[in-house]
N, C-alpha and C positions, 0 to 999 in steps of 0.2 A: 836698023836695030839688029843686036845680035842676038841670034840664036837662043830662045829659054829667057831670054829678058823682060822683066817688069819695068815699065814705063810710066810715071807717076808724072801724071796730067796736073800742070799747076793751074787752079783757079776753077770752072764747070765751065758745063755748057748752056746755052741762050735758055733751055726750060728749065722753071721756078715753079713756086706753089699759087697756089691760088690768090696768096695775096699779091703775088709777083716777088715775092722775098724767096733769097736764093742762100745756102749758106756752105762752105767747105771744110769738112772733117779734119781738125789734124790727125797726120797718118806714120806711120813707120813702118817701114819695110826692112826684111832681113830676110837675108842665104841662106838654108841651110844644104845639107849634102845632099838630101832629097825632095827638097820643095823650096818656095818663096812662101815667107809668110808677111802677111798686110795685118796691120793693128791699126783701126780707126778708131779715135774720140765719139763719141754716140750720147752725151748726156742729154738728161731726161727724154731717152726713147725707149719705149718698149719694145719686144723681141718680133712680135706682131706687125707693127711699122716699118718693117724696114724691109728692102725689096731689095737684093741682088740680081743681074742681069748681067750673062756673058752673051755677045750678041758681034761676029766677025772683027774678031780679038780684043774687043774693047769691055773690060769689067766694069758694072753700074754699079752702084749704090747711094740707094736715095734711101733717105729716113724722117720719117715726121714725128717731133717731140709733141707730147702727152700737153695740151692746152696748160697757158699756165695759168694758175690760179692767183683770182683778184686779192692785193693785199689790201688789207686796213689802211686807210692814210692816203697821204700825195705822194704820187713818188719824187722825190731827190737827187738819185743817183742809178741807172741801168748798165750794165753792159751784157745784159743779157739779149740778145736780140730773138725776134720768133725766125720761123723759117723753115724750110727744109733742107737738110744737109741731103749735098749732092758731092761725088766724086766719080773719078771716071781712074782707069788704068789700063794702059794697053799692054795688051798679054803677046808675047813672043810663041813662034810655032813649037819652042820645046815646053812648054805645058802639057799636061795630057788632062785635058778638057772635062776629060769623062770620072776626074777623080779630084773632084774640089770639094772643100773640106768648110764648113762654115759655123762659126761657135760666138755666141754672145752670152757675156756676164760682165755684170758690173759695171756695165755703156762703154764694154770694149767690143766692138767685133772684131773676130780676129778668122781671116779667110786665110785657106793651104792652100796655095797651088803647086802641085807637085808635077816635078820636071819628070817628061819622056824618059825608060831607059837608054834610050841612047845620048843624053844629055849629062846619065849619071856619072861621076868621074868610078873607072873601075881598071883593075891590074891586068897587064896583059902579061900574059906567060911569054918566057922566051927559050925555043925548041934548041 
């Protein structure tokens, strides 16, 4: 892995929710000049449910959607499935650990991870 690099884990790992249903966030990732930022899909999860964990380079996040509510009728047609959305991201040593940034609205979580200075690109003078 190089240097400051986000690593975007396809699929989870073996723990699920208590029904045993497991589910993965679509994510996007983007550069910018001073951080990586991660934008997770999060629908119907509240802000409350959802648990970040940086834990020797590996970023968590798991989230548990708000029970859903019985409709009227037989159902027909789902593609909703229940679950806990789980995702994992391995964090490269130019992060600086100690300054992540974490914001949820509208069932987007959207994490900063902001790179080390010495990972920032910066001008060198010449004597």
């Amino acid at each position: 892995m190089t240097k400051g690099e986000v690593t975007v884990k396809t699929g989870h790992s073996a723990e699920s929710d208590v029904n045993g249903l497991c589910r993965v966030p679509a994510a996007d990732v983007y550069e910018t000049p001073d951080a990586y930022v991660l934008m997770l899909d999060l629908p119907g999860v509240e802000k409350d449910a959802i648990t970040l964990m940086l834990d020797k380079g590996e970023l968590r996040v798991q989230a548990k959607p708000s029970e859903q509510k019985q409709t009227p009728g037989r159902l027909l047609f789902s593609e909703m499935r229940p679950g806990t959305f789980t995702r994992s991201f391995t964090i490269g040593d130019g992060i600086d650990t100690n300054s992540i940034d974490a914001h949820f609205d509208k069932g987007v979580l959207t994490v900063k991870l902001y790179k080390n200075a010495q990972m920032k690109p910066r001008e060198i003078s010449i004597n």
